[in-house]
C-alpha beads as a LAMMPS data file, in Angstrom:
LAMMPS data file: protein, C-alpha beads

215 atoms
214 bonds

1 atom types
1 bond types

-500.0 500.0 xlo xhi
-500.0 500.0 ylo yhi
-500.0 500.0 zlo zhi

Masses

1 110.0

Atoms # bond

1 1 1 144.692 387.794 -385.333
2 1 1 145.242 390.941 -387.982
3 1 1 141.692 392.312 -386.481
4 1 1 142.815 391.921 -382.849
5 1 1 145.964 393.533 -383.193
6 1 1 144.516 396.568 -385.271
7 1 1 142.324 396.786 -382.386
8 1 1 144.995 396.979 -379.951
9 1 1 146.634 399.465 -382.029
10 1 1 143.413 401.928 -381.744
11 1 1 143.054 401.162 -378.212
12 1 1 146.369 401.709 -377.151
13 1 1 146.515 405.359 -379.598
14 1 1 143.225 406.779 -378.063
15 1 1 144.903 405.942 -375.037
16 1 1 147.832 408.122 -375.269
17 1 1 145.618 410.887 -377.253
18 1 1 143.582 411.277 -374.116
19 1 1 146.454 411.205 -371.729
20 1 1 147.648 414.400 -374.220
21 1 1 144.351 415.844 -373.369
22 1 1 144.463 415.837 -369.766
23 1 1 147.835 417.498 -369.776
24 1 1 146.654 420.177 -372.596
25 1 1 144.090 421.198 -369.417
26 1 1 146.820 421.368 -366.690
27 1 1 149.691 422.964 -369.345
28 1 1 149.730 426.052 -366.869
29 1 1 149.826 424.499 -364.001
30 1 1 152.496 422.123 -365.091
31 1 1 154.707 425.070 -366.911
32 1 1 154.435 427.170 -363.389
33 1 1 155.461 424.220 -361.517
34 1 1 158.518 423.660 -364.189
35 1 1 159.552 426.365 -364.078
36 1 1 160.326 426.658 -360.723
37 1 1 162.110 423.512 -360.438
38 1 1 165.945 424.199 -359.951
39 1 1 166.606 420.898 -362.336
40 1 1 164.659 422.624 -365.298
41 1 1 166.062 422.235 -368.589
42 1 1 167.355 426.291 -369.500
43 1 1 165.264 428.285 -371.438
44 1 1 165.938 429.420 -375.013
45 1 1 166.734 432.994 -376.263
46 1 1 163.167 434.906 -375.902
47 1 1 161.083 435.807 -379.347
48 1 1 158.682 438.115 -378.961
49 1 1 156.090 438.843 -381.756
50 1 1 155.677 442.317 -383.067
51 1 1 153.472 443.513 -380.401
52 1 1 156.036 442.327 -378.054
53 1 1 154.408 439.967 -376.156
54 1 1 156.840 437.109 -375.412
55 1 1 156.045 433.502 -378.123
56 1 1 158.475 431.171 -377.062
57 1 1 157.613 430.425 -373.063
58 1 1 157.842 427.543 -371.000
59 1 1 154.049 427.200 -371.469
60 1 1 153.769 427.906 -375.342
61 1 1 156.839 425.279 -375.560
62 1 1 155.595 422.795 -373.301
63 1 1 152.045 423.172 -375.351
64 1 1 153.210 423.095 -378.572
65 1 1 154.870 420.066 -378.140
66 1 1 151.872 418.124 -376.731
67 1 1 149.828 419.163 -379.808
68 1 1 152.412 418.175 -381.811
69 1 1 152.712 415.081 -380.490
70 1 1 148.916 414.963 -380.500
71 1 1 149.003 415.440 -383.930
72 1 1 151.400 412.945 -384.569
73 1 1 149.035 410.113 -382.650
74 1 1 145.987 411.508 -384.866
75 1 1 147.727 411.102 -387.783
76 1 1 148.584 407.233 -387.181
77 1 1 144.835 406.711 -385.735
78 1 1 143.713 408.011 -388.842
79 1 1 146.313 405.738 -391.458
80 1 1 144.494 402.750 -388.944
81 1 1 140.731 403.937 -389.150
82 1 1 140.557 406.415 -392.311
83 1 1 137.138 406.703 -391.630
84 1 1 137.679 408.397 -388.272
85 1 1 139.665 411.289 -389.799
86 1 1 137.736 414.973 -389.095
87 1 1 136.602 416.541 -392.056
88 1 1 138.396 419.625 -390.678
89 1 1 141.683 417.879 -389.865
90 1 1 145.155 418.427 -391.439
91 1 1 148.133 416.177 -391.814
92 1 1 150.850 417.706 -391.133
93 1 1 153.715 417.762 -394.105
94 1 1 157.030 416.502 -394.714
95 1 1 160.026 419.018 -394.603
96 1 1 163.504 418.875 -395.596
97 1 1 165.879 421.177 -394.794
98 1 1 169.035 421.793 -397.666
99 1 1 171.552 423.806 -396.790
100 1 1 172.983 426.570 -398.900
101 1 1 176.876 426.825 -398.932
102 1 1 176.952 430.467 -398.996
103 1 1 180.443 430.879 -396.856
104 1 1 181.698 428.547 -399.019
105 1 1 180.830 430.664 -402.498
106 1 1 180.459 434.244 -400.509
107 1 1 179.864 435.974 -403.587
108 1 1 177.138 433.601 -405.288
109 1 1 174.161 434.654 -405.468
110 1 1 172.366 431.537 -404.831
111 1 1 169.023 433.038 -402.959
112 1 1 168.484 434.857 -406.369
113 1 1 168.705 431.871 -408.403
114 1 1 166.268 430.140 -406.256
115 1 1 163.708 433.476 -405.861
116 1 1 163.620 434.568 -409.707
117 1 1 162.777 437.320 -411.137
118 1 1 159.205 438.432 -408.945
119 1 1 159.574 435.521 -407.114
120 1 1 158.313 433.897 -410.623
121 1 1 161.122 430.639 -410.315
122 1 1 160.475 429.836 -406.548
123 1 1 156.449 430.298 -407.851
124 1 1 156.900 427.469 -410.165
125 1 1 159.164 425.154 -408.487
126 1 1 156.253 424.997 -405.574
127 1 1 153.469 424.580 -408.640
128 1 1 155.533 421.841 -410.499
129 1 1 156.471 419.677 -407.075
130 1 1 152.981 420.779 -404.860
131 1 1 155.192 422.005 -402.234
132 1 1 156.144 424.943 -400.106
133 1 1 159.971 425.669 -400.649
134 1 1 161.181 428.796 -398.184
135 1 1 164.996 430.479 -397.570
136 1 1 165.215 430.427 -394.153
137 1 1 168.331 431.497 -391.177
138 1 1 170.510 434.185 -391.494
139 1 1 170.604 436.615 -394.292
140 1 1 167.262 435.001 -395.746
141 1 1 165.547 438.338 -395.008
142 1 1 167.198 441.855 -395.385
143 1 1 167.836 443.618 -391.916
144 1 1 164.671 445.903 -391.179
145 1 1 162.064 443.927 -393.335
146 1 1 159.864 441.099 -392.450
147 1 1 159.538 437.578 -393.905
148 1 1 157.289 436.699 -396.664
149 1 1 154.639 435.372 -394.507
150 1 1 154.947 437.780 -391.635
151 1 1 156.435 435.288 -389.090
152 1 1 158.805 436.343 -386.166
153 1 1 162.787 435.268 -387.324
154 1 1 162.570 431.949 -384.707
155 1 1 165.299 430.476 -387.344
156 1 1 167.149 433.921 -387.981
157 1 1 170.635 433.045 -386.278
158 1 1 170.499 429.547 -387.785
159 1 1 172.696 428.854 -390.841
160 1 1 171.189 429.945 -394.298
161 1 1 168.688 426.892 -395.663
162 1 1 166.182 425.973 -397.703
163 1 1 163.206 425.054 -396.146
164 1 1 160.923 422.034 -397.907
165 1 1 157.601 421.575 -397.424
166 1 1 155.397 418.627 -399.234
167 1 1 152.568 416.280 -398.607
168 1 1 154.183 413.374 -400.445
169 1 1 157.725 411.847 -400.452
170 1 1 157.334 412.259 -404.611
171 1 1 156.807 416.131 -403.978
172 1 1 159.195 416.687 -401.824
173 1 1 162.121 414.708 -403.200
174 1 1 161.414 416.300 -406.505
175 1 1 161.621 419.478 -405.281
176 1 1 164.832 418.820 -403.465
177 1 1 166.287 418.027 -406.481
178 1 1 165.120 421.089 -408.290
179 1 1 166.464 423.060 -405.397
180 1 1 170.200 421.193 -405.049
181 1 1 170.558 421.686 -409.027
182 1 1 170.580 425.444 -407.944
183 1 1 172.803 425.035 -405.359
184 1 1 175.852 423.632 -407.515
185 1 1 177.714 426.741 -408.430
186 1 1 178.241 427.299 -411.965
187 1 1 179.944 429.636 -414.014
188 1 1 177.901 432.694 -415.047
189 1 1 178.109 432.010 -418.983
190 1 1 177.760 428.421 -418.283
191 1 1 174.951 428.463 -416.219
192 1 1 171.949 428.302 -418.841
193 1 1 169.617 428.833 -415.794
194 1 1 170.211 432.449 -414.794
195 1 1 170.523 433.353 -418.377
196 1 1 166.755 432.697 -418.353
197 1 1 166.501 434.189 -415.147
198 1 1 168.037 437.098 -417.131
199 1 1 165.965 436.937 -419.788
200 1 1 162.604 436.928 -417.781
201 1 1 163.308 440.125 -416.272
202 1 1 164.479 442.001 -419.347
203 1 1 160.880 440.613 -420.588
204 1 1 159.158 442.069 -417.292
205 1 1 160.722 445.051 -417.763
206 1 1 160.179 445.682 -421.395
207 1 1 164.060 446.160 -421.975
208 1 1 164.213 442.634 -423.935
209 1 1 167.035 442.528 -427.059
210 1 1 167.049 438.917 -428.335
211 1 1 170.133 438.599 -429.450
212 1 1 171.345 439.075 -425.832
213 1 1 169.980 435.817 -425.073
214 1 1 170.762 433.876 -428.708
215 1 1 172.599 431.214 -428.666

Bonds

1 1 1 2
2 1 2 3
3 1 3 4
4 1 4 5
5 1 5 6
6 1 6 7
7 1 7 8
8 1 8 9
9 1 9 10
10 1 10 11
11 1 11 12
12 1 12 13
13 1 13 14
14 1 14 15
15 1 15 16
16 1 16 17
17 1 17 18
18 1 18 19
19 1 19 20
20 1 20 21
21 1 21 22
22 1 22 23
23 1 23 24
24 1 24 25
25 1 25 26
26 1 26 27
27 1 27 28
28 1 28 29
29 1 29 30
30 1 30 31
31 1 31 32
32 1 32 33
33 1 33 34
34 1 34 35
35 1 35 36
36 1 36 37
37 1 37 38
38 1 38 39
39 1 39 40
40 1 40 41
41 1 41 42
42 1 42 43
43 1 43 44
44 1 44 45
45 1 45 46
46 1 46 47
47 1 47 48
48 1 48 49
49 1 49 50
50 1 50 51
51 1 51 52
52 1 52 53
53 1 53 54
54 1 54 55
55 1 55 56
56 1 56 57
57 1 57 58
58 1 58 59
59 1 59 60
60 1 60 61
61 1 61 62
62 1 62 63
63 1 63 64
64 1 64 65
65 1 65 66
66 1 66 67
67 1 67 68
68 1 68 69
69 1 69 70
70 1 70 71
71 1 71 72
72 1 72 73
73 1 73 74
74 1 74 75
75 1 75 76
76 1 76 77
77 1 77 78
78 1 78 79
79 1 79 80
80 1 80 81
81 1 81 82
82 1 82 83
83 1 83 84
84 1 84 85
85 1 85 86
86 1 86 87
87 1 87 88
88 1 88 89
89 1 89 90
90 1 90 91
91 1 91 92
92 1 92 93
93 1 93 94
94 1 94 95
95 1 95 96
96 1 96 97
97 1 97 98
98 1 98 99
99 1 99 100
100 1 100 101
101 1 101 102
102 1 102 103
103 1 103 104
104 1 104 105
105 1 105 106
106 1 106 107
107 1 107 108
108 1 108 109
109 1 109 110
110 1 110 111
111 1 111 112
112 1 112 113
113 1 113 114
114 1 114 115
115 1 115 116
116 1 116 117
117 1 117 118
118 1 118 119
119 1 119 120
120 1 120 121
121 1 121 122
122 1 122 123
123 1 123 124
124 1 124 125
125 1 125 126
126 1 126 127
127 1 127 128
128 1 128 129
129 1 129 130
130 1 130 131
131 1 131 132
132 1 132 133
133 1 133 134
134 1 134 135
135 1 135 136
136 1 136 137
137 1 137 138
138 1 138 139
139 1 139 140
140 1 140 141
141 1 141 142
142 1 142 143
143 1 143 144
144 1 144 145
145 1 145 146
146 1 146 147
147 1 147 148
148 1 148 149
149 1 149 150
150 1 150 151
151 1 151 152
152 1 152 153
153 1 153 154
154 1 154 155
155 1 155 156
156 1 156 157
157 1 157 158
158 1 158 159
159 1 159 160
160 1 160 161
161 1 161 162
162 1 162 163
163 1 163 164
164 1 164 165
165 1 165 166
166 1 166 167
167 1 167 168
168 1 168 169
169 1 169 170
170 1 170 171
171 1 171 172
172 1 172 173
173 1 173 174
174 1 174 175
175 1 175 176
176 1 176 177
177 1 177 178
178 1 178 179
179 1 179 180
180 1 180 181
181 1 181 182
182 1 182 183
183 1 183 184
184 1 184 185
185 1 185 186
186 1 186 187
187 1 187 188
188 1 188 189
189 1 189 190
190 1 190 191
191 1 191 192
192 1 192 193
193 1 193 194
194 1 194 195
195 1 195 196
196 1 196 197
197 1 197 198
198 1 198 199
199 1 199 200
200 1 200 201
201 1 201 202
202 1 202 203
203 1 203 204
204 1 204 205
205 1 205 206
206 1 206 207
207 1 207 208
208 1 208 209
209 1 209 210
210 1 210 211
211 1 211 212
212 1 212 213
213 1 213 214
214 1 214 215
């Protein structure tokens, strides 16, 4: 029956969840013993943070992905059982990654389109869609400054991307679209976007002469 096999279902999850658990208790043990087996898997470039303590090892890897998998089981108890979801528990959200053709147009300024003036454009594009929308991978953050959000550069020597994240498929994909519109290159003149852009920040900066901007 439907009520048998939802049962299953929640059996066969809290299962799995509390296999997760046992091996979130042993995750040192386990990483040591990895480690020194010749057949390992290579490690990664290091990342340290900025009190240089190392943030990608064996361990953190090897527990990060049990709690993410962890998560992931939670997640589908919970969409089986709402009424078992923690009142301090968070899904996790949908991302999209969009890349930006920036070595194809080299001289388009495409993270400024995207940014605005203040920030105000990438501010309003998160408030109209409910998402998080990031530029992420190389030249995302100038050389000597930190991101936005103070993270370490995991993603710095990845190609440059936009980095979308929503609760809802409706969120996201709205946002993606938002965010490819920008990435279609148009002519300066033509493009009716940065002339806004353009007008914002004479506005912020109290140097405004409408018929600059008149049409």
């Amino acid at each position: 029956s439907v009520q048998s096999l939802h049962q299953q279902k929640t059996f066969l999850l809290r299962l799995q969840i509390d296999e997760i658990n046992r091996k979130l208790i042993t995750v040192v043990y386990d990483a040591k013993i990895a480690e020194n087996n010749p057949d390992r898997s290579p490690s990664p470039e290091p990342i340290y943070d900025n009190k240089g303590k190392r943030t990608n090892t064996r361990e953190v890897r090897m527990r990060q992905n049990l709690e993410k998998k962890k998560q992931d089981l939670l997640e589908e108890l919970v969409r089986l059982n709402p009424s078992l979801k923690p009142a301090n528990m968070k899904m996790s959200s949908l991302t999209k990654r969009i890349p930006i053709p920036a070595k194809e147009y080299p001289g388009y300024n495409f993270i400024g389109l995207i940014i605005g003036p203040r920030g105000n454009t990438q501010k309003r594009m998160e408030k109209e869609t409910n998402c998080k929308i990031s530029i992420r991978g190389k030249g995302s953050v100038k050389q000597g400054r930190r991101a936005r959000d103070g993270r370490a550069q995991e993603d710095s020597n990845e190609e440059l991307h936009v980095l979308v994240q929503g609760q809802d498929e409706e969120g996201l994909e709205r946002a993606c679209e938002m965010i490819s519109k920008l990435l279609r290159p148009v002519d300066d003149q033509s493009n009716d976007h940065k002339q806004q852009q353009l007008r914002e920040l004479a506005m912020i900066n109290g140097t405004l002469r409408e018929e600059q901007y008149c049409t």
